[in-house]
C-alpha positions, 0 to 999 in steps of 0.5 A, a space after each residue: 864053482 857056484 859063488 855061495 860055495 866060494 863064500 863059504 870056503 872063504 867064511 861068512 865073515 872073510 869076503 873077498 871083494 866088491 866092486 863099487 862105482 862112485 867119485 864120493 861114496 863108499 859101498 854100503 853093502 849093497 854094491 850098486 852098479 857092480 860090473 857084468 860079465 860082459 866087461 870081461 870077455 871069454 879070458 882065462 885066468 892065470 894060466 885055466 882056460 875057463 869063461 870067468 865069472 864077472 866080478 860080481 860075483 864076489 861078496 860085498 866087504 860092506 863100508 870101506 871100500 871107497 873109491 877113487 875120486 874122478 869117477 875111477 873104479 875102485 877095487 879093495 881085497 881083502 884077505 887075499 891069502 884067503 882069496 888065492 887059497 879059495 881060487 886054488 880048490 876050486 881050480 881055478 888058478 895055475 895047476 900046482 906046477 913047482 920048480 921041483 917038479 921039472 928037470 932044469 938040466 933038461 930044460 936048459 937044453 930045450 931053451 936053445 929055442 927059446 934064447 934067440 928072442 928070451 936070450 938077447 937083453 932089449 930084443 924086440 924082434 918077435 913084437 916089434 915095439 916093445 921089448 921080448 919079457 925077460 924070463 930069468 927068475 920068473 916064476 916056474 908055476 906062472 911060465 908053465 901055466 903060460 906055456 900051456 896056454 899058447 899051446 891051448 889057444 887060450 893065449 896067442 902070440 905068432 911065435 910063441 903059439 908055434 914055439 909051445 905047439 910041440 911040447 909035451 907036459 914035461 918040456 914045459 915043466 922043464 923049461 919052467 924050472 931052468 928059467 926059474 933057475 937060470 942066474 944072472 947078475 939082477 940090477 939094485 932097486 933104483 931108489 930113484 923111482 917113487 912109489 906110484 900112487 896107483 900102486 896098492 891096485 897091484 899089491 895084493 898079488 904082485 906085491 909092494 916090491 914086484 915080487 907075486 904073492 903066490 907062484 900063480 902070480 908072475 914077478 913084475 920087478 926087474 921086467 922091461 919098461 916098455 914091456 910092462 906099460 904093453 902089457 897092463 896098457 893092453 889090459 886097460 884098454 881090453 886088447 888083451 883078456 884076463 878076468 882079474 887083469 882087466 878089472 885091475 887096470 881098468 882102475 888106471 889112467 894112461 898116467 898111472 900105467 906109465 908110473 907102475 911099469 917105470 917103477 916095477 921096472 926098476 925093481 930088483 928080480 927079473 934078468 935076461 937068462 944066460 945058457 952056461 
């Protein structure tokens, strides 16, 4: 969708965000030295396998949206309620796939595939450094999407492409719901684990406790430590492509990923799903 039919759907007087490139000033609207797409790469976004836009796409918020100090990238949103409602006419998130619209009872039967990696708390054997992702309580709409997209190629993992490569629309509906739904005893918030200073880059979609914003966005709280420092490491760093995740992390330093994973970690949500 063209970025004037964005703007509009959003308002004149409600932008989204801009990308501004200094260790001292603020944007002042004009939003020199904006990102291309190039710094992207050919990912998908959450869960479509489109080519994304750069960044700059987006229009500027004007002044205000300062950035950090040693030369970091700084990214403000703003209206992000506006923002994720905008992605979603135009296609561009998750297709609208909810809990409701699977059969847990069916897939509670096909997650026995899945229970030998996603089953066992601290398994590392499909990776091998870090540990496999809890899935219990993940949201049904992100894992769908996920599925989806290893059986498209838009995302590849050597057993997890050939885990999705057989199922149909519903199978990954199913699977969704019962491990959206899937019970298990999650651990208490660990009061001992600050908030990181870097966290307000992870908020607007993740939210301040890890829980995401809209189902498009998966829960972080309660995920694996060392998964989670993989994963938004890899983002970083630009192993891994996402148009949103990349221009995220790329804000971070080695530091700042370690402290958001230790702290979103330690968050109440996410266990390892147990077939009863």
């Amino acid at each position: 969708m063209p970025a004037r039919m964005l703007r509009s759907m959003a308002g004149a007087r409600a932008p989204i965000w801009c990308v501004a490139r200094s260790t001292s000033r603020t944007c002042t609207g004009s939003c020199a030295g904006r990102w291309g797409g190039e710094q992207h790469g050919p990912g998908s976004i959450a869960g479509g396998n489109l080519r994304p836009r750069p960044v700059s796409i987006w229009p500027c918020p004007g002044a205000g949206a300062t950035s950090w100090a040693g030369g970091l990238i700084r990214m403000r949103i703003v209206n992000v309620t506006r923002f994720a409602a905008v992605l979603a006419l135009a296609g561009v998130l998750a297709p609208a796939a909810l809990a409701a619209d699977g059969n847990a009872d069916n897939g509670r039967r096909l997650a026995y595939t899945c229970m030998g990696c996603h089953g066992i708390e601290n398994q590392k054997n499909a990776y091998p450094k870090y540990s496999v992702p809890r899935l219990g309580g993940q949201s049904a709409v992100y894992i769908a999407a996920a599925l989806a997209e290893y059986q498209a190629g838009a995302r590849w993992h050597p057993t997890m492409t050939g885990q999705a490569a057989t199922l149909s629309e519903q199978d990954r509906l199913d699977l969704a719901a019962w491990f959206h739904s899937a019970t298990a005893a999650a651990a208490a918030a660990s009061a001992r684990v600050a908030q990181p200073a870097a966290l307000d880059v992870c908020i607007a979609c993740h939210g301040q406790d890890g829980i995401g914003v809209t189902p498009e966005y998966p829960t972080l709280a309660g995920q694996h430590e060392d998964y989670l420092d993989q994963v938004l490491d890899d983002y970083r760093m630009g192993r891994r492509q996402h148009a949103l995740m990349n221009a995220f992390a790329g804000q971070l330093t080695r530091e700042d990923v370690a402290a958001l994973a230790a702290y979103y970690a330690a968050q109440a949500g996410l266990h390892t799903p147990a077939l009863r």
